[in-house]
N, C-alpha and C positions, 0 to 999 in steps of 0.2 A: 084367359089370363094365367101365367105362369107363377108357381108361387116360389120364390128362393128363399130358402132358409140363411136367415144373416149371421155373423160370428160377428166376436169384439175385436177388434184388432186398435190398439193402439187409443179408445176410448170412441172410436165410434163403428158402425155397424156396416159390415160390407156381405156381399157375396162369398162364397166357397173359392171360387177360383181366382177374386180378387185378394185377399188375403191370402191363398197362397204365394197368386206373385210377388206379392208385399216381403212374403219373408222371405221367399226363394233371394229376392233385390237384397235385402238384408247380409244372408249366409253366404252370397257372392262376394259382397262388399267389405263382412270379416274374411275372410277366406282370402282377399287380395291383400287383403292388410296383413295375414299373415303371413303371405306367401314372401315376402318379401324379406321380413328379417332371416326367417328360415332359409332362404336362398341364400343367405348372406354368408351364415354359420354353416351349408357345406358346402361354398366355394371352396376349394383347397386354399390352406392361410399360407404364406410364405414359410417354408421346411426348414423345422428346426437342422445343421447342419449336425450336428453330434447325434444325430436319427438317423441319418443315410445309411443308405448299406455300406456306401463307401467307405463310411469311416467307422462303422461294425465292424468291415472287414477288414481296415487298417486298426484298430483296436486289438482283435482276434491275433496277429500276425503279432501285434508286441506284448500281448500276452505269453505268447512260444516262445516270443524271444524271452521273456525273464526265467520262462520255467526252465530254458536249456542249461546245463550244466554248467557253462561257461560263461554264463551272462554277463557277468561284473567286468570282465576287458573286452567285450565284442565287439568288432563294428557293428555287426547284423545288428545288435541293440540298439546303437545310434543310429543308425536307420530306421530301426521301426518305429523311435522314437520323434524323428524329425518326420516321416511319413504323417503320423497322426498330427500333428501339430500341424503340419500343411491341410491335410484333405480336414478336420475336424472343424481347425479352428480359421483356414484361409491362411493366406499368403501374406509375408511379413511386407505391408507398402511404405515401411522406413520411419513413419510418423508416429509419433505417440501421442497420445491423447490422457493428461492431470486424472487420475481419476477423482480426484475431490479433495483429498487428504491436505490438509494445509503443506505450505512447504516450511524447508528444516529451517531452522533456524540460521541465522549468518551471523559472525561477530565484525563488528565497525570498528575500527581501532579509531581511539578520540580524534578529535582534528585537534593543530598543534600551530597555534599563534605564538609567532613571534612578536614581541612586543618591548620596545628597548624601553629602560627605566625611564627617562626623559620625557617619553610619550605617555605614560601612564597616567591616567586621572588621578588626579587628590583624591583620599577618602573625604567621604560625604560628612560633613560636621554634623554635628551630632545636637539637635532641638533638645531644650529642655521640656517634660511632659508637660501639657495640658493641665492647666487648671483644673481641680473635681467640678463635678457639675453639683450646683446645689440645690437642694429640692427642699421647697418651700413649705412649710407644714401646715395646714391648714387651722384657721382660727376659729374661733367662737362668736357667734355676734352676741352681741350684749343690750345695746339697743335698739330699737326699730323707730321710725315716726314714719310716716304718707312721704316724706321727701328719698329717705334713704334708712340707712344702718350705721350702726357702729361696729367695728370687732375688736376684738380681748386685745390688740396690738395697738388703741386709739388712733388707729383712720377710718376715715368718712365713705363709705360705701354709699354712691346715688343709685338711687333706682329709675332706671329707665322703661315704663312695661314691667312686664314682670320677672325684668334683669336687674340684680347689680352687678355697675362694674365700680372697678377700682381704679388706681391710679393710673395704670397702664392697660387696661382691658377691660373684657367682659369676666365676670365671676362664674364657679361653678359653683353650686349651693348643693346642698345634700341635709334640711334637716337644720340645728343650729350651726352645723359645720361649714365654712367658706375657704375655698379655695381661690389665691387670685392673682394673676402675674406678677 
């Protein structure tokens, strides 16, 4: 009878050679997993255009041209200048593209109704204002019986429940104070 010595692997008890392949399965499975972003990040990304040599070397060329003595009326200038702008930045394909910026403002000159006097509406006559609104102040009661109340103004308050109303409604009570439409 062969005796294995077991290890823990993962909370239970294996073989020497089973737990290694357990982890080897493991360091595969990260190792793939990483293998792939990493691939990602040194695919070469799309070349920055203002990196090229080309346009190092069209850069370099309008350098010379400002440093020459005669820069300010050259052509060579305008050439090194139109060079770079071609190979740096691409070729002008006619269309332009808002970069964001609101646009200008524009003035609208008023619109300009002709309107003969004849055709013209009447002014709107003129309402006298609204009555004030008046707010009613609230009374006193003075007496009580099992049927109803009286208030400081002598009308009859019935009680309905544990409502009075008044002559046109229900009352607000607060206390000896009534309120009542």
């Amino acid at each position: 009878m062969e005796y294995v010595q077991g290890r823990k692997w993962f909370g239970r008890t294996l073989s020497d050679k089973a737990a290694r392949a357990g982890t080897r399965r493991i360091t595969l499975t990260w190792l793939a997993t990483l293998a792939v972003p990493l691939a990602a990040a040194a695919a070469p990304a799309s070349r920055d255009p203002l990196h090229t040599p080309e346009c190092l070397h069209a850069q370099a060329r309008l350098d010379t041209a400002l440093a020459a003595p005669d820069a300010r009326d050259s052509a060579r200038l305008a050439r090194a200048r139109r060079e770079v702008l071609r190979v740096c930045l691409g070729r002008d394909t006619g269309t332009r593209l808002r970069s964001g910026a609101p646009y200008p403002a524009q003035a609208v000159p008023p619109a300009v109704l002709a309107v003969s006097p004849a055709e013209a509406a009447p002014p709107p006559s003129i309402s006298p204002p609204a009555p004030p609104v008046v707010v009613q102040r609230p009374t006193m009661l003075m007496t009580c019986d099992p049927g109803g109340c009286w208030d400081s103004e002598g009308r009859r308050l019935n009680r309905i429940g544990p409502i009075l109303t008044g002559p046109r409604g229900p009352c607000i009570r607060q206390g000896r104070l009534v309120a009542c439409p």
